[in-house]
N, C-alpha and C positions, 0 to 999 in steps of 0.2 A: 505124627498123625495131625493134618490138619483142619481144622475144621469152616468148611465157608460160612461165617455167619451174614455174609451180602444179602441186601436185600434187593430183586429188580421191580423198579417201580412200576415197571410195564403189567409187572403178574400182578400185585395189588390190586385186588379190587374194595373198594370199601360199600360197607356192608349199610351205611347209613347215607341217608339224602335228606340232607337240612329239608329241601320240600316238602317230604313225606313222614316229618317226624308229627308225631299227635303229640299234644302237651296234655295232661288230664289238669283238669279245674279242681284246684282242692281249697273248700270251703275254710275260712274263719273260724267257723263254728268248731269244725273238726280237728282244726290245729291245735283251738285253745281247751278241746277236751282231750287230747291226744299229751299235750303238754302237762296239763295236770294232774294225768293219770302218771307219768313218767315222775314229775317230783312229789306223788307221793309216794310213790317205790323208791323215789331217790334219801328221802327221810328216813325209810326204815331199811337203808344199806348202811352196813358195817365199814362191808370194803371200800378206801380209799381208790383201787383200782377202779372198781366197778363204778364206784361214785363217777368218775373221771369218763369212764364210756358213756354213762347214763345223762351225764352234762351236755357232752358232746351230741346228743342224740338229741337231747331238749334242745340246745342252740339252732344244729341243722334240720329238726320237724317246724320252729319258731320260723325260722328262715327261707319256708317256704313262700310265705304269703307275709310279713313282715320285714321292714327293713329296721337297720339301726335306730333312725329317728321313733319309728314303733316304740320300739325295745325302752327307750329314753324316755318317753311320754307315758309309759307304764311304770316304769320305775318311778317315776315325779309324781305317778299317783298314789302307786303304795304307801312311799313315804309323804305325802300328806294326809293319807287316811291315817299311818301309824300317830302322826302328830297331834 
């Protein structure tokens, strides 16, 4: 039995047109309340696993409207408010 898994590129049709995609504008404001609601559930998580998803969840909601250098100049402020 076998099976054809080919694909004819002629039948493809794709379903998305760079032109016609909408990007939504997602505020600042809503990341960094979206963020912090996230690590304080991540504070009263047990699970090691779950911590791990809920990280990852905090990094890519942070990474919508932040880049690295963000990430960097917020952390250089905690640590000198901690100081």
């Amino acid at each position: 039995m076998s099976d054809d898994l080919s694909i004819n590129p002629e039948e493809v049709e794709l379903s998305v047109d760079a032109a016609d995609e909408e990007f939504e504008e997602i505020s600042s404001d809503e990341v960094d309340r979206v963020v912090e609601a996230l690590e304080g559930i991540l504070a009263t998580v047990q699970s090691e696993n779950i911590q791990a998803h809920l990280e990852e969840a905090v990094n890519n909601i942070f990474a919508l409207v932040y880049d690295e250098e963000d990430l960097e100049a917020i952390e250089d402020e905690i640590q000198d408010e901690a100081a």
